[in-house]
C-alpha positions as CSV (number, residue, x, y, z in Angstrom):
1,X,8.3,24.6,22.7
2,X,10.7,23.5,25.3
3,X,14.3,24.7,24.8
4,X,16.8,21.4,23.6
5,X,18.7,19.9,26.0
6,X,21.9,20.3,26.0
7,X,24.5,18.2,24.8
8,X,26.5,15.6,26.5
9,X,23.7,15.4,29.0
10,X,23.0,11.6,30.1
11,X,19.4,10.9,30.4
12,X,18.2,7.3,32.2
13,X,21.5,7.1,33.4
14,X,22.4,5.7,30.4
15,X,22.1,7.8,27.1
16,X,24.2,10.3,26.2
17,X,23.3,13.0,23.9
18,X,25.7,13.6,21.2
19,X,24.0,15.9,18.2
20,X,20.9,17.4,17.4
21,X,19.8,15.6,13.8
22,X,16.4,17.2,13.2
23,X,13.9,19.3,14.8
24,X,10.2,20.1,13.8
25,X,7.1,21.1,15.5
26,X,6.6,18.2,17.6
27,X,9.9,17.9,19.5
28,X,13.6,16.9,18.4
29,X,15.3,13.5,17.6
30,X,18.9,13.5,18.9
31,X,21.9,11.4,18.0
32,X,23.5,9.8,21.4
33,X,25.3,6.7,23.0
34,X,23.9,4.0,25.0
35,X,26.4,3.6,27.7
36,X,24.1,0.2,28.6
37,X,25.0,-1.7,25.1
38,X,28.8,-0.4,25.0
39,X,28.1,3.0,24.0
40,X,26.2,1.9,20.5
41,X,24.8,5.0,18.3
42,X,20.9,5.2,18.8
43,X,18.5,7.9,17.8
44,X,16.3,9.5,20.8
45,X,12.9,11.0,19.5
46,X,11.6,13.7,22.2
47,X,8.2,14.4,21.7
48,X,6.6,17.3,23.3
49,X,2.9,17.9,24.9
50,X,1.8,21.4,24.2
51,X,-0.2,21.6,27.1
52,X,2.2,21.5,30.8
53,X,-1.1,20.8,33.1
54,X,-0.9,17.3,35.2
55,X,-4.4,16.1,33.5
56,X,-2.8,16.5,29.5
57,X,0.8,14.9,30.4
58,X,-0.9,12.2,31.9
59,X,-3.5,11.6,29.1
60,X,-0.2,12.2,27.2
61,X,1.3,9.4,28.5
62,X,-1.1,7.0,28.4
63,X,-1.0,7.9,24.4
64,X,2.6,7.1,24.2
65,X,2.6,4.2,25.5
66,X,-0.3,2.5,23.9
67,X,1.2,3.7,20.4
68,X,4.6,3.0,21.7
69,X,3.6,-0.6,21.9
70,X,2.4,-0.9,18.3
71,X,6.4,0.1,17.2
72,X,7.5,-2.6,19.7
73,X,6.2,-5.1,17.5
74,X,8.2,-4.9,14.5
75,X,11.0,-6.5,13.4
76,X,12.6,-6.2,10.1
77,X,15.8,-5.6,8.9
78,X,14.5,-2.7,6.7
79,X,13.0,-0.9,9.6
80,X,15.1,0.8,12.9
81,X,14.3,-1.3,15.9
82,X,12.9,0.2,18.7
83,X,14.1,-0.3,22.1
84,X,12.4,2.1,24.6
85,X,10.3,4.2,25.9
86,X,10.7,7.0,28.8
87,X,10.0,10.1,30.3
88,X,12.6,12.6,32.0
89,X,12.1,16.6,33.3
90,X,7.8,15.9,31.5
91,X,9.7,14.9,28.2
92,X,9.0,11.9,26.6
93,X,11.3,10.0,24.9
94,X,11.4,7.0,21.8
95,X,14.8,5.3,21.7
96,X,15.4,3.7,17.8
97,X,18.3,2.0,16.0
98,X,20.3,4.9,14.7
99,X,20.4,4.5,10.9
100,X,23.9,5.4,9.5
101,X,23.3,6.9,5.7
102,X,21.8,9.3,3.4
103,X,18.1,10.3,2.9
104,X,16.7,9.5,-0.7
105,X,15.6,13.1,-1.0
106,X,19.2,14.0,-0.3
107,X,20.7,11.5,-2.6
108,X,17.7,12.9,-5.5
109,X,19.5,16.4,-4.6
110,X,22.7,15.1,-5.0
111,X,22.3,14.4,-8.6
112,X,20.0,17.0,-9.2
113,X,22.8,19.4,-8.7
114,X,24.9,17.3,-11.8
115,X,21.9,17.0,-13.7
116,X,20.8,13.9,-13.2
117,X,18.6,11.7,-11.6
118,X,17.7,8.2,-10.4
119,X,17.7,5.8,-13.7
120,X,14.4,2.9,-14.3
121,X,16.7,0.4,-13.3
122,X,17.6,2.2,-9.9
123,X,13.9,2.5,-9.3
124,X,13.0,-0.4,-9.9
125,X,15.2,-2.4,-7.5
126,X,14.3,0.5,-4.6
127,X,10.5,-0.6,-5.9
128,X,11.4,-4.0,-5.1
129,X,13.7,-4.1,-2.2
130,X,10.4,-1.9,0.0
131,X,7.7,-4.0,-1.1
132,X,8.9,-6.9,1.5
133,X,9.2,-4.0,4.5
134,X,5.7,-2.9,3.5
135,X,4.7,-6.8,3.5
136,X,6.2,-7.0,6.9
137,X,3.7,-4.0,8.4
138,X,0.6,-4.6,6.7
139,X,0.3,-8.7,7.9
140,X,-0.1,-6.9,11.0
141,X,-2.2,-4.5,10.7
142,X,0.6,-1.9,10.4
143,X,0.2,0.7,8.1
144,X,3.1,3.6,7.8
145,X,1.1,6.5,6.5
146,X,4.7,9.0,5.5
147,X,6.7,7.0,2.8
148,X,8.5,9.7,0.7
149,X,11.7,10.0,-0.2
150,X,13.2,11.7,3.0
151,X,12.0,8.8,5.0
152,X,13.2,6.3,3.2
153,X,17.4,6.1,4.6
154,X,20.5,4.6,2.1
155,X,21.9,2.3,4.9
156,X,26.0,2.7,4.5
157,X,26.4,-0.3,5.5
158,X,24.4,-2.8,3.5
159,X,23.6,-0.1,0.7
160,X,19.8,-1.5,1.6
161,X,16.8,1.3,1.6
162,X,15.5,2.0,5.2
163,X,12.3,3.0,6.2
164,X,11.9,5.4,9.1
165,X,9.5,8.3,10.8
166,X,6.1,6.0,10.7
167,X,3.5,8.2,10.3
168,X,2.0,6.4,13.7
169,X,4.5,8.5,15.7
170,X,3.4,11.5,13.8
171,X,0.0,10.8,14.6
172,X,0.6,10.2,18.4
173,X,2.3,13.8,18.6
174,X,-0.5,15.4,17.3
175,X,-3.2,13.7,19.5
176,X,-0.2,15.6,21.9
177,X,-1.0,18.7,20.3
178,X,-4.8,18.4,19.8
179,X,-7.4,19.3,22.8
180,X,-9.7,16.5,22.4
181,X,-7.0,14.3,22.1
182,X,-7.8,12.9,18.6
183,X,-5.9,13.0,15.5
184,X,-5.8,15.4,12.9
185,X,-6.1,13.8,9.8
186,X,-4.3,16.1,7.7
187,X,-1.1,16.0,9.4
188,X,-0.2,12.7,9.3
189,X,1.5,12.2,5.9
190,X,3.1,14.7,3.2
191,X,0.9,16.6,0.9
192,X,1.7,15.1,-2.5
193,X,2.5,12.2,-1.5
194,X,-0.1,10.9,0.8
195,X,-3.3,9.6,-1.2
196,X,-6.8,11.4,-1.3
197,X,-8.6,9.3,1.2
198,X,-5.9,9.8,4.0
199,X,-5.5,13.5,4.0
200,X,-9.0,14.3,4.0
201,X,-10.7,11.4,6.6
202,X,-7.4,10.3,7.8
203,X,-8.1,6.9,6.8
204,X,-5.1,4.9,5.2
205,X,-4.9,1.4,4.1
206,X,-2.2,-0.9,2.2
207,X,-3.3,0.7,-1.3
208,X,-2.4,4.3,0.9
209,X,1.0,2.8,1.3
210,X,1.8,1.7,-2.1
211,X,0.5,5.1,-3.4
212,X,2.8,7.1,-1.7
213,X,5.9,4.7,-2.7
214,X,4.9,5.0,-6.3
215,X,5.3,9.3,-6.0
216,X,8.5,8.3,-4.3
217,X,9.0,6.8,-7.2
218,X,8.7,9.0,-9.9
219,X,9.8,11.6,-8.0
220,X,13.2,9.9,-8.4
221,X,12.9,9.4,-12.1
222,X,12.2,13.1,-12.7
223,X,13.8,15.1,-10.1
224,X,10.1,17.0,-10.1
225,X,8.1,17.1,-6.6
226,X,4.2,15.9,-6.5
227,X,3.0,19.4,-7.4
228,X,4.6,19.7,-10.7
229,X,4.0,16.4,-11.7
230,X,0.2,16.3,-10.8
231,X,-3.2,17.6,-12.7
232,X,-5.7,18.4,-10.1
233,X,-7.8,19.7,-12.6
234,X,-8.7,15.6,-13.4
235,X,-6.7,14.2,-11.0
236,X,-4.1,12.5,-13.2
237,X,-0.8,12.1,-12.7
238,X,1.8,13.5,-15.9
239,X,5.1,12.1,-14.8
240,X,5.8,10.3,-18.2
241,X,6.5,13.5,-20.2
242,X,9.5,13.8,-17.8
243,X,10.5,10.2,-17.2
244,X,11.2,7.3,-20.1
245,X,10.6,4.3,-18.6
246,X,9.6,1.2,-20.1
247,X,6.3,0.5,-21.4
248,X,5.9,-2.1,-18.4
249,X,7.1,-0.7,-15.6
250,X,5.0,2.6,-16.4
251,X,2.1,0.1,-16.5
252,X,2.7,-0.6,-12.9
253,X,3.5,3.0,-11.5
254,X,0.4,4.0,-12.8
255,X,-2.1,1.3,-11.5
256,X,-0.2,2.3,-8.0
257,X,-1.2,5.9,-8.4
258,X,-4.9,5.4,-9.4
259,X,-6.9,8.2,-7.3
260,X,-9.5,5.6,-6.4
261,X,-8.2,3.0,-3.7
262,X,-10.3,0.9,-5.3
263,X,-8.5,1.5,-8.7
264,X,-4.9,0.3,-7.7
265,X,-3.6,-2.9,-6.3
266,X,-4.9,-4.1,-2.8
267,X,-1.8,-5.7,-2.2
268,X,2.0,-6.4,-1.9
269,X,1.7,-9.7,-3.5
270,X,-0.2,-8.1,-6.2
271,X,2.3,-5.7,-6.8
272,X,5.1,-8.1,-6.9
273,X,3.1,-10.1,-9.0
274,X,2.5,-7.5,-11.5
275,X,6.2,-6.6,-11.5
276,X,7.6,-10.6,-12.0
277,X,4.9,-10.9,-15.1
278,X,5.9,-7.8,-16.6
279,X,9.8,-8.5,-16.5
280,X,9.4,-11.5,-17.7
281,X,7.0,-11.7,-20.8
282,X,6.4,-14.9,-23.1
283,X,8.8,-14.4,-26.4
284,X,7.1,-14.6,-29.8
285,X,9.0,-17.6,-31.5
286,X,10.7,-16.0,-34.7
287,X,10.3,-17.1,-38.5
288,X,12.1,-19.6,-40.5
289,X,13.6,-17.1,-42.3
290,X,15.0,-14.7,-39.6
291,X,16.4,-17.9,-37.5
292,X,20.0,-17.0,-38.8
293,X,19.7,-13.6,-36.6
294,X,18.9,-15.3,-32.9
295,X,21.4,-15.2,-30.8
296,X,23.2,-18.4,-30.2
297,X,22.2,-18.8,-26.8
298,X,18.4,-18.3,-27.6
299,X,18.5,-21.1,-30.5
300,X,18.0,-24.0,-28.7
301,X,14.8,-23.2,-27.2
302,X,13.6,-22.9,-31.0
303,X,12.5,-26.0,-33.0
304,X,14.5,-26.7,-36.5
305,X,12.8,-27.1,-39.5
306,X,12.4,-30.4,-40.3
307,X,13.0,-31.4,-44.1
308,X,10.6,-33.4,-46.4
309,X,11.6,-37.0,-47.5
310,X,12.2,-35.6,-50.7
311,X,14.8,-33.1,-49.8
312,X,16.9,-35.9,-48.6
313,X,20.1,-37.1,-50.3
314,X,20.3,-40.3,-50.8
315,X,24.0,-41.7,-49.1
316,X,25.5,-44.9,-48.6
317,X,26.6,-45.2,-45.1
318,X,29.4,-47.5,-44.2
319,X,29.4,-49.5,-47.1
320,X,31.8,-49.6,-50.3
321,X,31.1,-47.4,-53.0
322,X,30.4,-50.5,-55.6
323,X,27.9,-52.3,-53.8
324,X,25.4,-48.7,-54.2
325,X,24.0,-47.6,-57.1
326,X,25.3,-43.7,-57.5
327,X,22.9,-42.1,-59.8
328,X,19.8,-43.6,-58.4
329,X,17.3,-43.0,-55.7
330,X,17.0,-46.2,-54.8
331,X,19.9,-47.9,-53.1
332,X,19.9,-51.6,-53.6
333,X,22.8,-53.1,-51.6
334,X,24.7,-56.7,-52.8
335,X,23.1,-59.4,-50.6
336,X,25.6,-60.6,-47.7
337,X,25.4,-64.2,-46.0
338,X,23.8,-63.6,-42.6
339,X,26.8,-64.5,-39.3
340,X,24.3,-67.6,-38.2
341,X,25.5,-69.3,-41.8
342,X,28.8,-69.4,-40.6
343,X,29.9,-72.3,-38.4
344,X,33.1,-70.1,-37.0
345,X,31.3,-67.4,-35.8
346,X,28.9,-69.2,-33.8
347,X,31.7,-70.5,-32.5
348,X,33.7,-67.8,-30.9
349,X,30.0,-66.5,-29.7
350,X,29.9,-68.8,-27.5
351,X,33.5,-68.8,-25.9
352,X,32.6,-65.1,-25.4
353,X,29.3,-65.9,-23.7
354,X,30.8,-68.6,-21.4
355,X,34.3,-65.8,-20.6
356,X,31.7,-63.0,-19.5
357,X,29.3,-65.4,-17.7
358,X,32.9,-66.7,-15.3
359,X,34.3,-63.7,-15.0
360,X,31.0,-62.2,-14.1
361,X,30.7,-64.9,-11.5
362,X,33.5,-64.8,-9.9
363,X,33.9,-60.5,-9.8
364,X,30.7,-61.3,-7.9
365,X,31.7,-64.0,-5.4
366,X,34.9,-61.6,-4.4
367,X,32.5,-58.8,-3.8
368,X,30.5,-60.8,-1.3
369,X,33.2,-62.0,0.9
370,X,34.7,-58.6,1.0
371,X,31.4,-57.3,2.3
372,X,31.1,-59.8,5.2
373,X,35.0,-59.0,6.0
374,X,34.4,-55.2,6.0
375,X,31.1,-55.5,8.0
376,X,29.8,-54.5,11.5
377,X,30.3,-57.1,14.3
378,X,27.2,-58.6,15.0
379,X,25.0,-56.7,18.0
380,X,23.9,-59.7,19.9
381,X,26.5,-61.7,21.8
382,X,28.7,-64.8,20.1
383,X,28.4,-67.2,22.3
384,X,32.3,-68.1,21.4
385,X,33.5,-64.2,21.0
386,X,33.3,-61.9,24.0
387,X,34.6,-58.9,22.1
388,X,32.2,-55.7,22.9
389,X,31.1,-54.4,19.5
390,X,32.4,-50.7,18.5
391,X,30.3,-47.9,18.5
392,X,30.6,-44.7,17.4
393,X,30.6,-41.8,19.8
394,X,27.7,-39.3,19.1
395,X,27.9,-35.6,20.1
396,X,26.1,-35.0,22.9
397,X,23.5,-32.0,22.3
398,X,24.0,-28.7,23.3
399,X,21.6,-28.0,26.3
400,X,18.1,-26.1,25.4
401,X,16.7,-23.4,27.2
402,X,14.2,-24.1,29.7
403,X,11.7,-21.8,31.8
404,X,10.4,-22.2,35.3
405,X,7.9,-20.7,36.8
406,X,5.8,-20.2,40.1
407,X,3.2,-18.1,41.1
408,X,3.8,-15.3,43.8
409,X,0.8,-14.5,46.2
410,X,1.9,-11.2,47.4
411,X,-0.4,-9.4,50.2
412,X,0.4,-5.8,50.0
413,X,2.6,-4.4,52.4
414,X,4.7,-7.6,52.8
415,X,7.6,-8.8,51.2
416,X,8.1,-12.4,49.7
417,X,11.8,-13.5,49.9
418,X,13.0,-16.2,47.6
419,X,16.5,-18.4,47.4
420,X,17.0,-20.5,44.3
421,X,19.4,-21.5,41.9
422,X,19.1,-20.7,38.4
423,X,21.3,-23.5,36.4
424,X,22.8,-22.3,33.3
425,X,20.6,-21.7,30.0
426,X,17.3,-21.6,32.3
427,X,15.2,-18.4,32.9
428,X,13.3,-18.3,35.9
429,X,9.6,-16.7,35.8
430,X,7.4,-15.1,39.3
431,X,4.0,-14.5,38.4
432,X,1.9,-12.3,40.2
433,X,-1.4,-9.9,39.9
434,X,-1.3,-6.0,40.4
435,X,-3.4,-3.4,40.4
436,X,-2.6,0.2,38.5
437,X,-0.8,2.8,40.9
438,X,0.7,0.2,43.2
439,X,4.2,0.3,44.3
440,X,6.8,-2.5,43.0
441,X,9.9,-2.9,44.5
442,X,11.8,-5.7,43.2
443,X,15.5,-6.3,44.5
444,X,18.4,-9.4,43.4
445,X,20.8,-9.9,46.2
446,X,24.0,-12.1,46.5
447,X,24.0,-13.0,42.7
448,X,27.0,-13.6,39.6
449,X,25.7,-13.1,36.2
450,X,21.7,-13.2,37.0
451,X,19.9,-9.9,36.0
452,X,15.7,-9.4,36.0
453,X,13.0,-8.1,33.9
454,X,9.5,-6.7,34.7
455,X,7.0,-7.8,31.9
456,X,3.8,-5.8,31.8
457,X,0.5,-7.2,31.1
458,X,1.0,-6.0,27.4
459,X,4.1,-8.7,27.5
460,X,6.4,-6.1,26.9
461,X,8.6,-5.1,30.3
462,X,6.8,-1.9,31.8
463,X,10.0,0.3,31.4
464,X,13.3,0.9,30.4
465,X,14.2,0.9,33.8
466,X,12.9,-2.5,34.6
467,X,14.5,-4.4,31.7
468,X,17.5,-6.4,32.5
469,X,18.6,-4.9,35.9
470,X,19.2,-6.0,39.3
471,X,17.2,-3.7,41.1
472,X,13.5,-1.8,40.4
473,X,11.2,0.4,42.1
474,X,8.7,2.3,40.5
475,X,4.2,2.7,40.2
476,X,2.5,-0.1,37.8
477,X,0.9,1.2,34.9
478,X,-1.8,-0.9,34.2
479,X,-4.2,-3.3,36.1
480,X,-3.6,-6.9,35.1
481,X,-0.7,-10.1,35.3
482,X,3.0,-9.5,36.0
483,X,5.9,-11.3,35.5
484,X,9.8,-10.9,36.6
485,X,11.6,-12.8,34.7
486,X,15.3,-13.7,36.0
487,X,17.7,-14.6,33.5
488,X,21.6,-15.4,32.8
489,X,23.7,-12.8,31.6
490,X,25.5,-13.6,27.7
491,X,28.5,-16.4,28.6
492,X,28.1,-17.2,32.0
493,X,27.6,-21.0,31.9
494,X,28.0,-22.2,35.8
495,X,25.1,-22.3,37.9
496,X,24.3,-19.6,40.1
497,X,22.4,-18.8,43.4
498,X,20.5,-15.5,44.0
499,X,18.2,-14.2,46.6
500,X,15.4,-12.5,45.0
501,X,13.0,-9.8,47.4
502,X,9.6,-8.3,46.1
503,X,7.4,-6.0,47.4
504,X,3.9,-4.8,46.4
505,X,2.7,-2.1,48.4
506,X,-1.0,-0.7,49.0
507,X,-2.3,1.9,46.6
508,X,-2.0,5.7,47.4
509,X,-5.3,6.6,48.6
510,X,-6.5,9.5,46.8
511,X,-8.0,12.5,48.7
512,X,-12.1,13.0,48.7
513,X,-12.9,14.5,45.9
514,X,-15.5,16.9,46.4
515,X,-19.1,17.1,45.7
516,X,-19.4,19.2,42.4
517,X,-21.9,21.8,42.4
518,X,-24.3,22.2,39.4
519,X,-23.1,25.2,36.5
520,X,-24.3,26.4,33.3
521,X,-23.4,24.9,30.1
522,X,-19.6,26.4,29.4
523,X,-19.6,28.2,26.3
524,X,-17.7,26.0,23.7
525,X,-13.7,26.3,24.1
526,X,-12.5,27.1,20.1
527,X,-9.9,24.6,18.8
528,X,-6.8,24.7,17.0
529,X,-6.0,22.1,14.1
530,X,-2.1,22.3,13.9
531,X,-0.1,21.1,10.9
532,X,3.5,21.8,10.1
533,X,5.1,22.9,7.2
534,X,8.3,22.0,5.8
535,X,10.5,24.8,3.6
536,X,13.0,23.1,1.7
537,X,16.4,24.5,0.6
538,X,15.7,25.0,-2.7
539,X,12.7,26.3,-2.6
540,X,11.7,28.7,0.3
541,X,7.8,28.8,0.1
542,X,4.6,27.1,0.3
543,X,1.1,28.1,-0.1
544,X,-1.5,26.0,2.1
545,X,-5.2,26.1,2.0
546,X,-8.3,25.7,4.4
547,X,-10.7,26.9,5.8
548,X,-11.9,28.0,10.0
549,X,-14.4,28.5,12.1
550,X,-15.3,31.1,14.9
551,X,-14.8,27.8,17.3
552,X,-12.0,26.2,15.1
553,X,-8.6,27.7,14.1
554,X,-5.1,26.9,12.6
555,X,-2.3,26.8,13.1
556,X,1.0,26.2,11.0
557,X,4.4,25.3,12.3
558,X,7.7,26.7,10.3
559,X,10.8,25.8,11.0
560,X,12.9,28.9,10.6
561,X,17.0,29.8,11.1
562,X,17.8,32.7,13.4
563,X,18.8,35.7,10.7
564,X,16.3,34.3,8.0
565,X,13.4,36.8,7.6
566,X,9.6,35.1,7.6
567,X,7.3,36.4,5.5
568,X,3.2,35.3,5.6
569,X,0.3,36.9,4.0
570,X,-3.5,35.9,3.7
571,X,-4.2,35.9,-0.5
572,X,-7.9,35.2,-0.3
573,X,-10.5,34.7,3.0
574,X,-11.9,37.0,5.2
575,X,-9.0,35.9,8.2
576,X,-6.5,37.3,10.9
577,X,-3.4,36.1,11.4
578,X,-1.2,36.0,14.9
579,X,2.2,34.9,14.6
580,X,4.1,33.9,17.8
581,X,8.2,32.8,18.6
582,X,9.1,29.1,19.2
583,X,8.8,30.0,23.2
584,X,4.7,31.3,22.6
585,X,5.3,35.1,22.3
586,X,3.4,37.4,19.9
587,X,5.8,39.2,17.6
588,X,6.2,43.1,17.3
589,X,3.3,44.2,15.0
590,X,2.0,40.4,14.3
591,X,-1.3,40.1,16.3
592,X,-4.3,39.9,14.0
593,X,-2.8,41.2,11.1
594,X,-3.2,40.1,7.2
595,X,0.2,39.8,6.4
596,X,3.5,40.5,8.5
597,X,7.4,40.4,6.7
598,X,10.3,40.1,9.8
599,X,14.1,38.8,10.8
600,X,13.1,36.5,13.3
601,X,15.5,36.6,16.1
602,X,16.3,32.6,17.3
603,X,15.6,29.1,15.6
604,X,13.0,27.3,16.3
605,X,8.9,26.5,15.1
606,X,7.5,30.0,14.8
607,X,3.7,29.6,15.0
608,X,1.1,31.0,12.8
609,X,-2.5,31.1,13.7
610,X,-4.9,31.5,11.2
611,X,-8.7,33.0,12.7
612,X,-11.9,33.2,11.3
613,X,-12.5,37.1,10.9
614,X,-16.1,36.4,10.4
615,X,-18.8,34.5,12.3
616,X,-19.2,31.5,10.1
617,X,-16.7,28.9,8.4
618,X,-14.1,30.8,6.0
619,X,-11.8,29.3,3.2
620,X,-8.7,30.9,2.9
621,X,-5.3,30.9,1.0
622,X,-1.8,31.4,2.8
623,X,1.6,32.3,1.6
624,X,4.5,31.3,4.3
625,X,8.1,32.0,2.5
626,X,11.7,32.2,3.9
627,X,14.8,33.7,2.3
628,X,18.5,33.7,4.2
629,X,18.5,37.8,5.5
630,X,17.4,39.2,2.0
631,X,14.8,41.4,1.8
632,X,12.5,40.0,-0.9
């Protein structure tokens, strides 16, 4: 592995490193500033070819950027947004947000240390707050392949989860790392965590997904990791003996952890669907008797018992006790004379009548001529008042973007000159075809506030160095349609001139390749399947299994401190081991050995290869540990 660069080191002109935040197998991700967006906090992922020859860093590149593309696409909130890609010194580079928080896994260690650990209702809302993020990928096509818990990032800021590390860029740096330039399937996504299907055809789908967030899961609730909380005897999960949860939510855990894909939810939607059902279930309506003990707030929703006729007292309402009969059931009331019989009250009805109908009349006739004083002037002319009728002033509308565009016929060798003026809130396109290898040269002259950008057939701009600049040179990637694009920089609102120059020159002609002369079959080149292998803190060891092949071999990647003493040994399978330093050298005494214990002397990803001692296809068993300078 290449050593790290070191820090305070500007790469692009434009980043500079501050801290190293992780390293691993497959390169480094460094903390720095982008000097181009006022020194803002970004994360820098270096990945690293294994091979240095011309023909693997340029099917290397052609890698990167196809997967690059696929990261360029997404935009959530929940997920760091990527900016760029690059390559410096035959390093490639992915620039991210930079994520400002703690890892879930650290947060789970946190607690651990006070005894506790990450309560249902905690859970639950993480559960919730991912399924949209994992909603966001899979509508296109996206799937993340390496949810655990130390991918998954406590923003400080919003206290929302993050999702990082996609497993895609995983994947990408081992097609790096593999000679045919394929994936290895069992690298991309955590043992444990990652579901059956994915770690032994490398296939994942949305139910892949949701598996590994529901082992995140319980691994918060029990503070246990996958191993201890999984029977691969039947291939059943036993988290509940460690974790109460409710009935419900258990329900849901465990249809996400089926071992059959087909077994578990297909979906998001179904998920959050199961989830809304269960929190909210239909209550039993209580008995008669018990209705004394529902809360007061619950009552109304409750019909009351409705009495028989015969339950009823009988009252006298608003009348004088003599004219009822107490002590009967049957109320008889003293005849009255009905109000028509008297000549008096009909009487004053109708003043009352005739009062309501006048004042009614004339409350309306004062309306009316108060709505002709307090209305509009007419909008057609008096013929005996000139007056102009008033109008209210509307705003006038902001001004909307507008493109314009024109098609560049460039003959290679020449250059096409163009002077224009690009009026404010308008982008200006040039269209133009290219071949791949040709030389662009694109150049802004005599300009205020007006900067360009080279999109790529992909329509993503072919590099960092050709988005929003005033100058670019550099070799197309691809063969297909181009675009600059000149637009206004942030708050300039005037209208301003520019003098734009491009140039497409001829491709390089490459030299004759000689005639190849006919040669035996080569004998097969063996292969090495590479996977690295994490050693946590608190607890320094791992055991791995598989099995090789005289023409296929493995090899495991440990990260280990300088001081800390390595220890590896084969427990079962007929194999050799050859363990080499982060910069490719053998160790003293560790070349084709079945077990070697040593201080190692610098950091880094010490390799262990693992060869068939045997002419046919060997399983094996491996013990990799790691203590802080202690002999075991």
């Amino acid at each position: 592995m290449q050593p790290s660069i070191p820090l305070s080191t500007v790469l692009q002109n434009r980043y500079r490193l501050i801290k190293i935040l992780g390293q691993g197998g497959f390169g480094r991700t460094y903390l720095a500033e982008d000097i181009g967006r006022f020194n803002e906090l970004c994360a820098l992922k270096e990945l690293i070819p294994s091979q240095s020859d011309a023909q693997s860093l340029d099917k290397a590149q052609q890698l990167f950027q196809r997967e690059a593309s696929i990261l360029y696409k997404i935009h959530h909130p929940q997920i760091p947004q990527f900016r760029a890609t690059f390559e410096q010194d035959g390093r490639l580079f992915l620039v991210q947000d930079y994520v400002e928080g703690k890892t879930y896994w650290d947060l789970l260690q946190e607690r651990l240390t006070r005894g506790t650990t990450f309560a249902e209702a905690e859970v639950l809302q993480l559960l919730q707050q991912m399924l949209p993020v994992l909603a966001h990928l899979h509508v296109r096509g996206i799937i993340h392949r390496d949810i655990s818990p130390d991918n998954i990032i406590l923003r400080q800021s919003d206290r929302k989860p993050v999702l990082i590390d996609f497993g895609v860029v995983r994947e990408l740096a081992t097609r790096f790392h593999s000679p045919t330039g394929k994936s290895i399937a069992t690298t991309v996504g955590k043992l444990g965590y990652a579901p059956i299907e994915q770690m032994q055809t490398g296939r994942a789908y949305p139910s892949s997904d949701l598996y590994a967030l529901a082992v995140t899961c319980i691994v918060l609730l029990t503070g246990r990791e996958p191993p201890g909380l999984f029977d691969d005897r039947d291939f059943t999960w036993n988290w509940q003996r460690w974790a109460k949860v409710s009935p419900r939510f258990g329900e849901v855990l465990n249809r996400m952890l089926a071992h059959k894909p087909s077994d578990r939810y297909q979906s998001v939607a179904e998920v959050a669907k199961a989830l809304q059902t269960k929190e909210s279930p239909s209550q039993p309506a209580p008995s008669l008797s018990a209705t004394n003990t529902i809360p007061v707030e619950e009552r109304h929703s409750f019909p009351q018992p409705t009495p028989s006729l015969s339950e009823i007292n009988t009252l006298a309402v608003g009348r004088p006790q003599n004219q009822v009969v107490a002590n009967s059931k049957q109320v008889e009331p003293v005849r009255r004379r009905s109000i028509w019989e008297r000549w008096w009250a009909i009487t004053l009805i109708f003043i009352a009548v005739a009062l309501i109908a006048g004042g009614s009349s004339l409350f309306l006739v004062s309306w009316w001529l108060n709505r002709d004083r307090n209305a509009q002037p007419q909008s057609f002319p008096s013929p005996l008042v000139s007056t102009p009728p008033t109008t209210t002033p509307t705003p006038t509308p902001s001004p909307q973007p507008t493109n314009f565009s024109q098609r560049l016929n460039l003959a290679p060798g020449e250059t096409a000159n163009i002077e224009a003026t690009l009026t404010a809130n308008t982008t200006a396109t040039y269209l133009f075809s290219a071949e791949q290898g040709q030389p662009l040269t694109v150049d802004l002259a005599q300009f205020e506030g007006v900067l360009l950008t080279v999109i790529g057939p992909n329509q993503a701009p072919i590099d960092d160095r050709a988005n929003r600049v005033t100058r670019y040179e550099g070799t197309l990637p691809t063969t297909g349609e181009y675009a600059i694009v000149l637009s206004p920089v942030q708050g300039v609102e005037n209208d301003t001139k520019y003098q734009l120059s491009v140039r497409l020159d001829n491709l390089v002609s490459p030299s004759p390749t000689p005639t190849e002369t006919l040669t035996p079959t080569p004998t097969p080149t063996p292969t090495v399947e590479v996977e690295s292998i994490t050693l946590r803190p608190g607890d320094p060891s791992s055991q791995v299994s598989a099995s090789v092949t005289p023409l296929q071999s493995k090899r495991y990647l440990v990260n280990v401190e300088e001081g800390q003493i390595l220890r590896v040994g084969v427990q079962q399978g007929a194999v050799a081991l050859d363990i080499r330093s982060p910069n490719g050298e053998l160790l003293e005494n560790a070349s084709k050995v079945p077990s070697w214990e040593g201080q190692v002397p610098t950091s880094g990803a010490y390799q262990i290869d693992v060869v068939a001692a045997q002419d046919r296809e060997t399983e094996f068993i491996l013990d990799i540990s790691s203590n802080n300078g202690q002999q075991f």
